[in-house]
Z-matrix of the N, CA and C atoms (Angstrom, degrees):
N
C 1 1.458
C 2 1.518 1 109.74
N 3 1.276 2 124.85 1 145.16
C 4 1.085 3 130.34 2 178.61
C 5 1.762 4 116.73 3 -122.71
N 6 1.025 5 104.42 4 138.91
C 7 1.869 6 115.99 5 -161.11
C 8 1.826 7 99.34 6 -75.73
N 9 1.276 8 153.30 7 117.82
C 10 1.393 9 133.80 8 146.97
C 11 1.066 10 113.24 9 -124.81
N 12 1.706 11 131.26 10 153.38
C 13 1.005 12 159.35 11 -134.99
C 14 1.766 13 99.27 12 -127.79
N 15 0.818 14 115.07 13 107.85
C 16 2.133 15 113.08 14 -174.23
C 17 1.891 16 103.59 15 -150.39
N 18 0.959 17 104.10 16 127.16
C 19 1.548 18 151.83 17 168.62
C 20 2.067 19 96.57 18 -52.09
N 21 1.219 20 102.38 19 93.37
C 22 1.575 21 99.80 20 -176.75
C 23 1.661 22 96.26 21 -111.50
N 24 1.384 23 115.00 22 125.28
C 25 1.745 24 117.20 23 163.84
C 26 1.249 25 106.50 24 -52.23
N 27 1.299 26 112.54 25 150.92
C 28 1.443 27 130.10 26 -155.40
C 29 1.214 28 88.51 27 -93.91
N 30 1.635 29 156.39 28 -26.48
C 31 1.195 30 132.48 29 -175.98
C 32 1.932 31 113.76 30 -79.18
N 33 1.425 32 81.28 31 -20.73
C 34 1.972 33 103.22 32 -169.48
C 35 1.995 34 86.68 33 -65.74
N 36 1.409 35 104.45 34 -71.78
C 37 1.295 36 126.45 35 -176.59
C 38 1.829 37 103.65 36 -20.99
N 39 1.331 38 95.86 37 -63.25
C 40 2.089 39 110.56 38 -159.16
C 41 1.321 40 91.34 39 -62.12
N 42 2.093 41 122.51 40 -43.86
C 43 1.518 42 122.99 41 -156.89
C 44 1.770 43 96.92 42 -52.68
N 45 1.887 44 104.35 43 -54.45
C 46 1.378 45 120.57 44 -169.43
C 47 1.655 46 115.91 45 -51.99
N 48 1.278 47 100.91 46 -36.78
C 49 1.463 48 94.16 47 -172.02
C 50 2.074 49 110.01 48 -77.97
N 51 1.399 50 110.49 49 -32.15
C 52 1.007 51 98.77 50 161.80
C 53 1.518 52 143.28 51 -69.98
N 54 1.159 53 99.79 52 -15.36
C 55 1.683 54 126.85 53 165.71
C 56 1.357 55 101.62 54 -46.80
N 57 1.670 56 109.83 55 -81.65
C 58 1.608 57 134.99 56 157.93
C 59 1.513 58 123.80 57 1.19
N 60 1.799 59 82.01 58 -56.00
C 61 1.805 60 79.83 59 -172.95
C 62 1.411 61 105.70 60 -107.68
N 63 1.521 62 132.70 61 25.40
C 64 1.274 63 131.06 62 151.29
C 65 1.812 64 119.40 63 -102.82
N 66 1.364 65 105.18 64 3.54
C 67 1.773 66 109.26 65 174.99
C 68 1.175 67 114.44 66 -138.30
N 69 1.673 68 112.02 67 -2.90
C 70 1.566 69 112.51 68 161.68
C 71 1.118 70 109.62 69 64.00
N 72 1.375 71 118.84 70 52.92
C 73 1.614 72 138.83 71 179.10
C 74 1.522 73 115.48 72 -103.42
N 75 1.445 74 127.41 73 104.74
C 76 1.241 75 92.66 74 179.07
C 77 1.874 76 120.37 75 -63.09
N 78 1.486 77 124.51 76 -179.49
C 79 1.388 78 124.85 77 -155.50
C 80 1.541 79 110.20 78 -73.05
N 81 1.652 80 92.35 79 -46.80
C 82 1.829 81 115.11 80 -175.09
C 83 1.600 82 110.98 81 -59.10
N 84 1.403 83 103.95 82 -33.02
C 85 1.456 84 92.55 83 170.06
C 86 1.565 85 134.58 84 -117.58
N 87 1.831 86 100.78 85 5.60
C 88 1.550 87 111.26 86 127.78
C 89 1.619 88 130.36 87 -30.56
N 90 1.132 89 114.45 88 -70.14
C 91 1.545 90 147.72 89 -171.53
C 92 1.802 91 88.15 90 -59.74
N 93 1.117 92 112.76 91 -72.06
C 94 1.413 93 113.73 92 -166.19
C 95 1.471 94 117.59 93 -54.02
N 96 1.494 95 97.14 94 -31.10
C 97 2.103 96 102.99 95 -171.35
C 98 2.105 97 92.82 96 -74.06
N 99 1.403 98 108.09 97 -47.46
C 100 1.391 99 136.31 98 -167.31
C 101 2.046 100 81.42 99 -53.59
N 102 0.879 101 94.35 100 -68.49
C 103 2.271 102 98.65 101 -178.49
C 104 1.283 103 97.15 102 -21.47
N 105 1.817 104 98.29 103 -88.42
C 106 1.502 105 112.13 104 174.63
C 107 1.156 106 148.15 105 -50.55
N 108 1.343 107 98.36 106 3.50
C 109 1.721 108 106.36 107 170.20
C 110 1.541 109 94.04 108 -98.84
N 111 1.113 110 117.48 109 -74.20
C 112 1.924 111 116.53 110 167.59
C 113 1.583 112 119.63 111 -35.33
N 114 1.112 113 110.44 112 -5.95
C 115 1.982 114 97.10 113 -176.59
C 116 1.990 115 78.80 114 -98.99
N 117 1.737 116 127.68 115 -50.48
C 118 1.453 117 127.42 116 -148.54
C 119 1.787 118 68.86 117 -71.31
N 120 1.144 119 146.66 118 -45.54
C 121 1.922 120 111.26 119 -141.58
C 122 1.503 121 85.71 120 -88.06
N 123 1.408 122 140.07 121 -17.62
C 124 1.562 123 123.35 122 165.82
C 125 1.043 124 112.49 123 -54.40
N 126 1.480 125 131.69 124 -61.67
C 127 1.299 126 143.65 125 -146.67
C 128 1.825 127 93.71 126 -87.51
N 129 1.178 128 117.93 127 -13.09
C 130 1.378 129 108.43 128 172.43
C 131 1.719 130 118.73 129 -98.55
N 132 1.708 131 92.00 130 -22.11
C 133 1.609 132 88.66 131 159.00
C 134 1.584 133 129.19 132 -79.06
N 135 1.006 134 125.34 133 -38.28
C 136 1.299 135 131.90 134 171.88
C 137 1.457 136 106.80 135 -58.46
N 138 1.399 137 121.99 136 -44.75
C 139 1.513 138 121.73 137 176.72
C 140 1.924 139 94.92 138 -56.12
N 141 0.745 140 117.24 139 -68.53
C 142 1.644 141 127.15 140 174.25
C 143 1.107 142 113.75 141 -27.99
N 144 1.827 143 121.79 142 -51.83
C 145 1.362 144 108.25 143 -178.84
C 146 1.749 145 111.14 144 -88.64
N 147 1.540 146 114.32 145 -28.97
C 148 1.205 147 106.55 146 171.39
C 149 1.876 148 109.82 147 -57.55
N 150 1.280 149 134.74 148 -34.71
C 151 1.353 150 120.71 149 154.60
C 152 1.285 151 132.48 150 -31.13
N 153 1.373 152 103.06 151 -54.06
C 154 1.672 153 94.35 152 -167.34
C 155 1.270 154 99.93 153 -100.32
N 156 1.307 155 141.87 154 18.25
C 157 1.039 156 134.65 155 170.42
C 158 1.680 157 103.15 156 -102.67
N 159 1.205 158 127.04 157 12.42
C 160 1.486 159 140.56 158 -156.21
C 161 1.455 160 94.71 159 -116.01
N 162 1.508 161 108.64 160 -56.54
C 163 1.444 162 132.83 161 -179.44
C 164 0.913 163 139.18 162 -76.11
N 165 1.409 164 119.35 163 7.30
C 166 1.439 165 159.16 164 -138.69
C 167 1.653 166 72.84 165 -134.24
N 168 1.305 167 122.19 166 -102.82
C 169 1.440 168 137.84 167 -162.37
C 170 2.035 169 111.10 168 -56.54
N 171 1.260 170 103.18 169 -3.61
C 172 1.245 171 105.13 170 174.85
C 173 1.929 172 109.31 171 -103.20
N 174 1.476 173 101.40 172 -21.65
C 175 1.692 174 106.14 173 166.34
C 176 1.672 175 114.64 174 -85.57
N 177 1.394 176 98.60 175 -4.07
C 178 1.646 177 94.12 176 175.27
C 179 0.984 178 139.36 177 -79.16
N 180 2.259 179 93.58 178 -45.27
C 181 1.732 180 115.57 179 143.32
C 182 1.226 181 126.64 180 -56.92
N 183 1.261 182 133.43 181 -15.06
C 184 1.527 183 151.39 182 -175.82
C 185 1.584 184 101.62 183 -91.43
N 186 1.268 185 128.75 184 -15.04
C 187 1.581 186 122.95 185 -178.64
C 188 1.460 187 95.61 186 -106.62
N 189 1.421 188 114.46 187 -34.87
C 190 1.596 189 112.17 188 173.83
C 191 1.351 190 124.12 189 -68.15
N 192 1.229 191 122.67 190 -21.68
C 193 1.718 192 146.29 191 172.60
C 194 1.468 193 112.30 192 -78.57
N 195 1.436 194 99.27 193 -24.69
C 196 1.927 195 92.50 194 -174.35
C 197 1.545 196 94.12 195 -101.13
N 198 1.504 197 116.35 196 -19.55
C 199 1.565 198 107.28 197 -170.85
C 200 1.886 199 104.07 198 -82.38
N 201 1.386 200 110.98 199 -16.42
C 202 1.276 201 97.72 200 178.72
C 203 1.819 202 104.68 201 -94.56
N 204 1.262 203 140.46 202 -5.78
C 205 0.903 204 169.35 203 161.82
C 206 1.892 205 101.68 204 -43.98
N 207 1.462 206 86.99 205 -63.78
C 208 1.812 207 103.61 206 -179.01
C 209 1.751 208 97.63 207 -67.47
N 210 1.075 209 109.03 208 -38.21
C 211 1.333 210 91.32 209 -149.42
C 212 1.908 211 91.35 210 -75.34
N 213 1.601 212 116.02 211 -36.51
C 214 1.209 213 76.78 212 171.63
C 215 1.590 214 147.36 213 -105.36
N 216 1.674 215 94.84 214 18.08
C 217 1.444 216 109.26 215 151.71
C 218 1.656 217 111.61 216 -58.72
N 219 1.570 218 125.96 217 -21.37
C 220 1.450 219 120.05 218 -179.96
C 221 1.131 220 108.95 219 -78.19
N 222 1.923 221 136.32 220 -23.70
C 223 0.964 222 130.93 221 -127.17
C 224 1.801 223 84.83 222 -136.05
N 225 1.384 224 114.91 223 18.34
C 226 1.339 225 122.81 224 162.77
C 227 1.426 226 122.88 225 -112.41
């Protein structure tokens, strides 16, 4: 575990602590679940956009494959 020191806005701060004292969480591992939910929806967006940006360039070769495809279904 590692100790850090961070600057929380006081409206963020008051929302959290009332959170706190309606699920009986301690704070440190509020903060920590709250991390790890925000680091997995990054790492699942970027996985997301590196997808369709993959799939994008895989329907491009896929329109070029069916057009030579046609042509020699034309050329039968």
């Amino acid at each position: 575990m590692k100790t850090i020191s961070l600057k929380i806005d006081d409206v963020i701060f008051n929302e959290t602590e009332k959170v706190l004292a309606k699920i009986k969480k301690p704070r440190n591992r509020y903060i920590n679940d709250a991390l790890n939910f925000y680091n997995k929806l990054h790492k699942r967006n970027a996985l997301s956009e590196k997808l369709q940006r993959e799939s994008e360039l895989v329907a491009k070769d896929s329109l070029k494959i069916l057009h030579e495809f046609e042509k020699i279904d034309d050329n039968d």
